[in-house]
N, C-alpha and C positions, 0 to 999 in steps of 0.2 A: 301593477295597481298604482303604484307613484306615477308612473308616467300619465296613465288615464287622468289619474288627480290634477295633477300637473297642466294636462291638455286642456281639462275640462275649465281649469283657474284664468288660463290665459281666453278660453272663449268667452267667460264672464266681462274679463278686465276689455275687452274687445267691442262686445258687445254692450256693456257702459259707456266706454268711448262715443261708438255709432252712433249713441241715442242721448249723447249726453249736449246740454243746451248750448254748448260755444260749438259743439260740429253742428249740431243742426239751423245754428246759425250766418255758420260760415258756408253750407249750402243750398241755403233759402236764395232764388233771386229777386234781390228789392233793392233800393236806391238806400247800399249801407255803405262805409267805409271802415273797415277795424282799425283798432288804434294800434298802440304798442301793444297798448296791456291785452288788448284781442290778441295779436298774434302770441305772444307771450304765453296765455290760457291754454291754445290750442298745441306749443310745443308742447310744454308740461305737458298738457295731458295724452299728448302722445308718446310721450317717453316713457310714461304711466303703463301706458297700457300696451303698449309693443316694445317695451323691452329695451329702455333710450336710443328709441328707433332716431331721433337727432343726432344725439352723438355718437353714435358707430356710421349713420349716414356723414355725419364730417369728416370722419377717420377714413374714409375711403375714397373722398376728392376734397382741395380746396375748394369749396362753393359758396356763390355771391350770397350776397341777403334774398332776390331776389330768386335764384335756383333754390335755395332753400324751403321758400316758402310756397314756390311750386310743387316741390317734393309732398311736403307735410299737406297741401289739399291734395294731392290725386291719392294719400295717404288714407285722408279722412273722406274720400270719395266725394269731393266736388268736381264736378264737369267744367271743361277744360273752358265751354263758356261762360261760368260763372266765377273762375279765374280768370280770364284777361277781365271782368269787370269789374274783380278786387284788386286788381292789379293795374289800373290802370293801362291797358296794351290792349292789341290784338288776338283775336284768335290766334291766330298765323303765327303772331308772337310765341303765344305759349307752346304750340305744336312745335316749333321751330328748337325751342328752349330745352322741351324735353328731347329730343330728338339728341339736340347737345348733351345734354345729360348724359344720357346712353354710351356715345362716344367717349366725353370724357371719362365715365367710371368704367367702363370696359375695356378702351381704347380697341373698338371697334366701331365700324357702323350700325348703327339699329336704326328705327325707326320709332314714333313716340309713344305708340303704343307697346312697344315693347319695355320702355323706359316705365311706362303705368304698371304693366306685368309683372318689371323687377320691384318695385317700390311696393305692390303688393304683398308679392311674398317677402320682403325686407323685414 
């Protein structure tokens, strides 16, 4: 019964996240820029609500500014081309980036979709 409880709290704090006004802003595509304090929002609020999905994701590689905040959209579920145009980059970039990812936290090869996979269930 605790664990249901339990299950059921985290799908709440989840599903707040998904629908809450800085992810659904971070995956609109329109001619925006986030600031700090944007990217900032959308840590918090995923540490909120997955559990300091940032920091156990630090604790498990050294990662740029940059890998990081790739991490935290394919997190909050923006498409990989709606990041290279928060991000200033390439598609190719970001595919490439997570792709790196993978390897680095594994220390195997994967592929970037596999890198989405894990950061899902993370």
């Amino acid at each position: 019964k605790n664990i249901a409880r339990s299950r059921e709290r985290q799908e709440q704090l989840e599903s707040r996240f998904q629908n809450s006004e800085i992810c659904i802003r971070f995956r609109r595509k329109e001619e925006w820029k986030p600031s700090a304090k944007d990217w900032a929002e959308l840590c918090q609020n995923l540490d909120l609500a997955y559990n300091n999905f940032t920091i156990r994701l630090k604790k498990l590689n050294d990662l740029t500014d940059k890998e990081l905040k790739i991490a935290c959209l394919i997190k909050a579920n923006v498409s990989p081309g709606i990041i290279s145009h928060l991000l200033c980059c390439s598609t190719a970039s970001v595919s490439m980036t997570r792709k790196r990812l993978y390897q680095k936290i594994h220390n195997e090869s994967g592929s970037a979709e596999q890198f989405d996979d894990f950061i899902r269930q993370f």
